[in-house]
N, C-alpha and C positions, 0 to 999 in steps of 0.2 A: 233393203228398202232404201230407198234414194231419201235426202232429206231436201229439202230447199236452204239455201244459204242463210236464212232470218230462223229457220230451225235447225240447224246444228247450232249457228251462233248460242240460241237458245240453250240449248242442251250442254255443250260445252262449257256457259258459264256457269248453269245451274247450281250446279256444285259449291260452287264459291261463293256465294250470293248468302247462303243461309249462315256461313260462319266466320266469313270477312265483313260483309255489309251490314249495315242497318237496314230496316225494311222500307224508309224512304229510298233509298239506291236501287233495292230489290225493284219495288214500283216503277221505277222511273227506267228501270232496265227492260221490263215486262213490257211497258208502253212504247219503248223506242221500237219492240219485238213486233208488237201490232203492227207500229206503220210499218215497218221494214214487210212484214207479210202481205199488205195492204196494198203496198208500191210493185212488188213482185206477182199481185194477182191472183195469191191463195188466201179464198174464202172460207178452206174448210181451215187452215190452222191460223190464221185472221179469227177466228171463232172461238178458236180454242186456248189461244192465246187471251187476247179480251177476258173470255170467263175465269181465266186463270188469274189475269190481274184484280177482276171484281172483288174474286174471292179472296184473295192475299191480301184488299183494303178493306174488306168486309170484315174479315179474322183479327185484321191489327186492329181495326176500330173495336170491335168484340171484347179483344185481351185486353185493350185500356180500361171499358169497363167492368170485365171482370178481379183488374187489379185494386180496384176499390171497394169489392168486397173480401169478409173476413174469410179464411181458408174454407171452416167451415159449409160458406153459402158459395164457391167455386168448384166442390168439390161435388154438392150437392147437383150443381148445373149437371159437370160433369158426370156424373151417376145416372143422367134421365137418360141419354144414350137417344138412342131410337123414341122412345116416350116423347120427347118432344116432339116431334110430326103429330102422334096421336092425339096428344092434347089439342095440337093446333086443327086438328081434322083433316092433315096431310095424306098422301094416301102414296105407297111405294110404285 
């Protein structure tokens, strides 16, 4: 599989990013990846990229509030799994 040059970058760093960085560096890494993809003319991993960084500032926003609760009511989240869609009326 051929990669484009803003997805190996990607890849290559990946590794490093979770346990050298902070997750502001992560972000800010992830978003350089966009434009680079964006500048290059691929939509499909321009796509994939973006959803990737949503998610990564979606999760650290998430962990911050889940640090404010007691283990307890974290662990509790944790446990719904899949239930959480159902509740919500999600549908797989």
């Amino acid at each position: 599989m051929k990669l484009t040059a803003t997805t190996e970058k990607f890849v290559l760093h990946w590794g490093e990013m979770g346990t050298k960085w902070g997750i502001h560096r992560t972000v800010a890494v992830l978003r350089e990846c966009v434009s680079g993809a964006r500048q290059e003319g691929d939509p499909a991993v321009t796509k994939r990229l973006r959803e990737l960084c949503e998610f990564v500032e979606l999760m650290s926003g998430w962990y911050g509030q889940m640090r404010k609760l007691p283990p307890s009511g974290w662990k509790s989240v944790a446990n719904m799994g899949g239930s959480v869609g159902k509740l919500l009326g999600l549908k797989r």
